[in-house]
N, C-alpha and C positions, 0 to 999 in steps of 0.2 A: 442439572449439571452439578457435580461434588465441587466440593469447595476448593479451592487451590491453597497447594503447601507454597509457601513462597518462595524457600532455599533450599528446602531437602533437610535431611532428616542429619542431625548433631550439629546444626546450626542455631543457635537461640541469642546470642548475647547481642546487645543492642553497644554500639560502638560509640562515642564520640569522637572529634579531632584524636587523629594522633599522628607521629612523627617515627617515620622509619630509623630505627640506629645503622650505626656506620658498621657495626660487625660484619658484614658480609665478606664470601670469600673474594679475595682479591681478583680483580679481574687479569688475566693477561691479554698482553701482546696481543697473541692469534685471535682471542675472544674478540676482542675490539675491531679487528679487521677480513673478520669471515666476510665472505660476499651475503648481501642479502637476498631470500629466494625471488622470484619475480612471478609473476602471472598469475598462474595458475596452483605453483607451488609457494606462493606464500602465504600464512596463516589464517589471515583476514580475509582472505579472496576463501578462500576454504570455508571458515564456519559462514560464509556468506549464501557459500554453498548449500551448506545443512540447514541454515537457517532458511533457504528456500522449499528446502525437503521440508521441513518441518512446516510451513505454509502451505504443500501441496497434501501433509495426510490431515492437516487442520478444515481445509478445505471441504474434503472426503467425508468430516468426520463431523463437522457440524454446518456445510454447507455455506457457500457466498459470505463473508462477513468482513467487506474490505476497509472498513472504521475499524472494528479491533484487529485484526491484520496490521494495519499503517501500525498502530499502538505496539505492539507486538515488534516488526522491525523496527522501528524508531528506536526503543530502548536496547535493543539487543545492541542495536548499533550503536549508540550513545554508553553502552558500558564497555565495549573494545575501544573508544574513543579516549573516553577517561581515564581509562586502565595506561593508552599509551600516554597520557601526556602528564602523568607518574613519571616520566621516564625522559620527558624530552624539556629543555634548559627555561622556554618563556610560555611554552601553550598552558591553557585553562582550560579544566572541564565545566562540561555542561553543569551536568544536575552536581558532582561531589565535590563539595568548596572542602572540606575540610579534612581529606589525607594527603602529606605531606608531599613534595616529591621524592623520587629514591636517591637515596647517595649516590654520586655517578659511577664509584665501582662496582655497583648494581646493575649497572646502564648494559646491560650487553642484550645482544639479539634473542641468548636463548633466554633471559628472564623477562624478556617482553614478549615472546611467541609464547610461553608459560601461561603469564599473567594476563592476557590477552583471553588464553583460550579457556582460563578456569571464569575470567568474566562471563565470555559467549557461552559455555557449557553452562553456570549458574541462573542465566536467565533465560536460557533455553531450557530450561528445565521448571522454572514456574513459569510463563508461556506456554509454551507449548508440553505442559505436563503431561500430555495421555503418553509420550512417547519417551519418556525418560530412559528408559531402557535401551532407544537407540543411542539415546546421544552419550548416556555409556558407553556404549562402544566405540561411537565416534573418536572420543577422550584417550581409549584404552588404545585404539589405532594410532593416536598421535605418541602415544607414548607417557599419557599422563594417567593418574590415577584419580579414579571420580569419586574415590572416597576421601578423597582430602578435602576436608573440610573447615583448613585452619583458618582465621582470618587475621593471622598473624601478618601485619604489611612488611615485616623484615624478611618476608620470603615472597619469590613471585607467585606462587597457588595461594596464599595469605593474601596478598594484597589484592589479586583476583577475582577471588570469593569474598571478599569486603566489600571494594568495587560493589560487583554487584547488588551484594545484601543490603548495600544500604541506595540503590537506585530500586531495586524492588521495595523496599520500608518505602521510602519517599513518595513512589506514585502510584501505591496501594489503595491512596483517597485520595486520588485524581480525578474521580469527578466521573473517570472510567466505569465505576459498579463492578468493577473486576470481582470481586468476594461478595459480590451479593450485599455490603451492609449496607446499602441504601432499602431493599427491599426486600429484607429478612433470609437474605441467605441465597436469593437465586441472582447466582451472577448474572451480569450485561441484564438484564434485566430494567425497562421502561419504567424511569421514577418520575419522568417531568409530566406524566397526567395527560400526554396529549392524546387525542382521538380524533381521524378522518371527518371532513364534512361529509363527502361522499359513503357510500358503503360501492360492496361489488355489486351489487344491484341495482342501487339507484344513486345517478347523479343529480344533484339537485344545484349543485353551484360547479359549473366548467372552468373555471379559472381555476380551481382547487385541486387536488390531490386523488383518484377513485383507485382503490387497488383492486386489483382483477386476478381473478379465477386462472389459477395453475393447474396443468393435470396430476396426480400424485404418482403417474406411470403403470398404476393399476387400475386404470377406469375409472377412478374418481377425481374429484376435482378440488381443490381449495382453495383460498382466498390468503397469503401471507398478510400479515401485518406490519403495518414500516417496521425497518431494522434500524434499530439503535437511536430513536428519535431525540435524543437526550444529547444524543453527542457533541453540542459544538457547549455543552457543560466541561466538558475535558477540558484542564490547563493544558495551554498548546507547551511546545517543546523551545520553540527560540520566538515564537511569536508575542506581540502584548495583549493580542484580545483575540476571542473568536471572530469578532468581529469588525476587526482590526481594514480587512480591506471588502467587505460585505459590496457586494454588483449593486445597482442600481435596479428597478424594478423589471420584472420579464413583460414583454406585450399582453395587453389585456385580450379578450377576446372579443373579436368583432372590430379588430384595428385593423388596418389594412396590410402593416408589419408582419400581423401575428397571421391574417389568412394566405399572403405570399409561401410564410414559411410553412405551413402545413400543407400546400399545393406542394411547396419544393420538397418534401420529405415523400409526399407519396409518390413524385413523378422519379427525384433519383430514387424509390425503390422499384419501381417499376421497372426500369431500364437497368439497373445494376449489373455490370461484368463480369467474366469469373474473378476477374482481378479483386474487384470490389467486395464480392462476397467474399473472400478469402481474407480480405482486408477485415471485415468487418468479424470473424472468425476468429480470426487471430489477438485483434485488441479484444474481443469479449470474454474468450478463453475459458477451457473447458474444462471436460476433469482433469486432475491433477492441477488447479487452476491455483495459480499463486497472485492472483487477482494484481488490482493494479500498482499498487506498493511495490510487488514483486515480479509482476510484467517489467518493470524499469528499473529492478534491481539488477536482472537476468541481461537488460540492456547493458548495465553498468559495467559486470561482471565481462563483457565481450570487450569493455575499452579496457578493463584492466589485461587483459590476452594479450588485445593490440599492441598496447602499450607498455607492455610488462611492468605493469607495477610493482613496486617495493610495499613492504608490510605499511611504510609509513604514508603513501599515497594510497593506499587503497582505505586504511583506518579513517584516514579524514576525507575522502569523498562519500566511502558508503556514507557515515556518519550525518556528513551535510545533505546528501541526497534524500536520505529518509527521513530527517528532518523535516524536510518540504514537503513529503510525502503525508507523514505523521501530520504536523501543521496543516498540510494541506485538507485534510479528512475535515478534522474541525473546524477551519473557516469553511469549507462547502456543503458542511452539514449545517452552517449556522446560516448561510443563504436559503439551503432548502428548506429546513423547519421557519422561516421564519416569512416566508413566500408562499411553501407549502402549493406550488405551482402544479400545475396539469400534464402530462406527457400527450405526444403523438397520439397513441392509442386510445384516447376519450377525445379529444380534438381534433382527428381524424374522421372519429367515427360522427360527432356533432355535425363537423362543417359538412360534408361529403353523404349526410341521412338521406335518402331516398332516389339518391345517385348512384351512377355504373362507376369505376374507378377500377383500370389492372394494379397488379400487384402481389405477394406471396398470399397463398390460405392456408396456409398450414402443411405438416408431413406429408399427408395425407393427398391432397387435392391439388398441392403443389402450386406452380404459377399459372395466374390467369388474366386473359386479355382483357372480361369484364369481371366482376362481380360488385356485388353488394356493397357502397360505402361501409355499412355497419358491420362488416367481416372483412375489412383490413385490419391486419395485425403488422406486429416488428419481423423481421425474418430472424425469426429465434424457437428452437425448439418450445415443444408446450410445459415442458416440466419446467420452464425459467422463461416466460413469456416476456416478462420483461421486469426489471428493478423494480423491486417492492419501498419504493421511496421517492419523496416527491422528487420531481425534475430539474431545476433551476437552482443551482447551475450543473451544466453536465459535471458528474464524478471526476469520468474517464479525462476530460477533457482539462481540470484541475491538476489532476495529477499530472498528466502528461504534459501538456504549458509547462508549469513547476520543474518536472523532474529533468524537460528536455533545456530547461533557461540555466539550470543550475550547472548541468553538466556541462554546457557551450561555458560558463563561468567559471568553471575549477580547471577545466583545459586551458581557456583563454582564445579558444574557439569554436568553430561548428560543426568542426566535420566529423561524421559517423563511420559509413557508410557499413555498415551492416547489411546481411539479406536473410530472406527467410525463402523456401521454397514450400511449397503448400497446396493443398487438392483441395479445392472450393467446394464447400458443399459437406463437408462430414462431419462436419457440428452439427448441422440443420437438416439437411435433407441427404442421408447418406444411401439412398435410389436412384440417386440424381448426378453424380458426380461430373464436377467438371474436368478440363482436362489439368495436371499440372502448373502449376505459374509461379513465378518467383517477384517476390515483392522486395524492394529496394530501400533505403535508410539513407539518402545521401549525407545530412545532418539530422543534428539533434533537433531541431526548427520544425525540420519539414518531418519529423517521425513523429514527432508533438502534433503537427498541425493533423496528420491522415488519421493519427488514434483519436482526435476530437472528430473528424469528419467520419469518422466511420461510425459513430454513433446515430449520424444524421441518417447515413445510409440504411443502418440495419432498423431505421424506426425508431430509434429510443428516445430521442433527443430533437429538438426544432436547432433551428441557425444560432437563435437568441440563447438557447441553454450552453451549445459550442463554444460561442464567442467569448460570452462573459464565464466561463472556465478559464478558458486557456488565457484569459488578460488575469484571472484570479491566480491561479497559480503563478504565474510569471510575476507577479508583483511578491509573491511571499518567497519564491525562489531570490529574487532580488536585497529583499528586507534580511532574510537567512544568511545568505552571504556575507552582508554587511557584517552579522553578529558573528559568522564564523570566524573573519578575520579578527575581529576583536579576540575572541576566544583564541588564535593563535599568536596573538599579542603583535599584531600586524598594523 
């Protein structure tokens, strides 16, 4: 992977504190009392948008990687965050303690839709750099020019492009490996030494970790290597420690907890509805996948519709939301590395050795009343059999907790009610389709609660990896809040 430019090219100067002057042109009247856009047409709810575009060709382009993903929106959204509360009389930003705020005849709508989107443009562009050329355009659509590269804070493209450049300086050695300098130049790259008990061949300790054999789509097959085992190294975002709200241990094996729940995973996949598999479809998500950061970005984006948000409510929800999300990666990557726990699929195949058991076999052979303990898999295509990372706690089920607690929190309540309509079956086994079904959102509770269960369903995940997600994120969804108020001086 090339090395990432950070800010793009006639940006060099390194800034200290500084203090916008009052020169600005004066604001009038009408400036001051435009209507501000709402939903869909205001600024935030927009690069919210592109920044999901950009998570979908990042996807595409280097496959599954929902730890730097969370990374990735966390800051984009932590620099339209900071950029606004420049501009509003008591809020504090996250990460940029030391530029000013603006004079308030600076304060108008179009120098914060400006300075907003030269933020989101600037760290969209070291982020998700292979596509810089879209989000020029994006820039030139809005009206802005992406060669301005001032970071003069007297002007809103100046204080924009500051903003940022100096949140990209700041968590350049965060712990991330963004640039490779932990391990000579290859970014995201594995500095903490860890190495699997298991290999894919031979399990020699079940309580542990085994990663298994993908297909590569051409008749061969490979073995990934955890992703990002280093992660909960990452300085969290509003949190004090990775391991700040760390689960309690997952059942051993051969406890009577731990064999219930692997009975309960194969029996609901055996029985599974079209409902359920569409369920289970939908949270795992496919190409063009904006993984789970941005699974519940995409959610977000539907209450800001609902609810037609203003520029200023969508800046501090995304903001807080992806927080959680960000947050949320490194406390669950600091439970998993540090449990380094077993999935379904070696625990299945353990408990259930020399037994009949239905259940999915694959594209191929499809569902079956008997087969072999030791050829149960997840109901998941072969080229993504299942999470190249240990288990405990579920991902999905962290983020979701988190992202569904935060949201019932910035509303002041739970209600969603979103729907998704959906053909079962065309992620996994598209020979097979089922008929049509529409799946429902009544709250943010219960949308949280079916994306953790649906890991149960599709294989990935036992009860115990479920639970203690969805109590993990909701405690850091909880703790985020707290500091968000702070941060809006509340």
């Amino acid at each position: 992977m090339k090395k990432i430019i950070l800010i793009g090219i006639g940006i060099s100067v390194i800034t200290s504190c500084v203090s916008p002057e009052n020169e600005q042109t004066k604001t009038t009247a009408a400036e001051n009392t435009v209507e501000m856009p709402k939903g869909e047409n205001n600024v935030v709810y927009k690069w919210g948008k592109i920044a999901l575009e950009g998570t979908a060709f990042d996807t595409e382009r280097f496959k599954p990687r929902p730890t730097i993903i969370s990374r990735y929106l966390g800051l984009i959204m932590t620099s339209m965050f900071d950029t606004w509360t420049r501009f509003d009389e008591k809020a504090n930003p996250a990460l940029v303690k030391c530029i000013e705020r603006v004079p308030e005849n600076m304060r108008t709508l179009k120098n914060k839709q400006e300075a907003i989107s030269y933020a989101a443009f600037r760290t969209m562009n070291a982020y998700y750099y292979s596509d810089t050329a879209v989000w020029k355009k994006r820039m030139k659509a809005m009206g802005y020019d992406p060669m301005n590269t001032s970071l003069d804070p007297t002007t809103a493209a100046g204080l924009g492009n500051l903003v940022a450049k100096t949140i990209i300086d700041q968590r350049s050695t965060d712990g991330s490996n963004q640039n490779g300098e932990l391990t000579e130049g290859m970014a995201y790259k594995d500095y903490s030494g860890y190495a699997p008990v298991n290999t894919a061949d031979e399990n020699t300790d079940i309580n542990r970790w085994q990663p298994k054999y993908f297909s590569d789509g051409a008749g061969g097959s490979f073995a990934p290597g955890c992703l990002t085992p280093y992660w909960q190294q990452v300085k969290p975002l509003l949190m004090d420690s990775a391991s700040q709200f760390r689960p309690g241990p997952p059942p051993a094996y051969g406890t009577e907890q731990l064999k219930k729940e692997v009975i309960e995973v194969v029996d609901l996949q055996a029985n599974m509805t079209n409902e359920q598999k569409a369920l289970v479809e939908f949270m795992r998500d496919g190409p063009q996948s904006v993984q789970q950061g941005g699974h519940w970005l995409v959610f977000a984006q539907e209450v800001s519709i609902r609810d037609q948000h203003t520029l200023e409510a969508d800046v501090k929800m995304y903001f807080l939301a992806e927080s959680v999300a960000m947050d949320g990666f490194i406390a669950n990557w600091d439970s998993k590395m540090f449990y380094d726990y077993a999935r379904p699929y070696a625990l299945v195949h353990e408990q259930f050795k020399g037994r009949t058991i239905a259940g999915w076999a694959g594209e191929v052979e499809g569902w079956k009343d008997e087969m072999p303990g030791e050829e149960w898999r997840p109901y998941s295509p072969a080229i993504f059999l299942c999470p190249p990372f240990p288990s405990y706690a579920s991902g999905h089920s962290t983020i979701s907790g988190g992202y569904g607690e935060v949201l019932r929190l910035f509303k002041g309540n739970d209600e969603f009610g979103a729907s998704v309509r959906l053909v079962p079956g065309i992620m996994t086994e598209p020979d097979k389709l089922g008929d049509t079904v529409t799946i429902n959102f009544p709250t943010f509770t219960e949308a949280a609660e079916m994306a953790g269960m649906s890991r149960v369903l599709g294989g990935y995940h036992i009860q115990a990896d479920n639970i203690a997600g969805l109590e993990l994120g909701r405690a850091i969804a909880r703790h985020n809040f707290e500091k968000y108020k702070v941060l809006l001086g509340e």
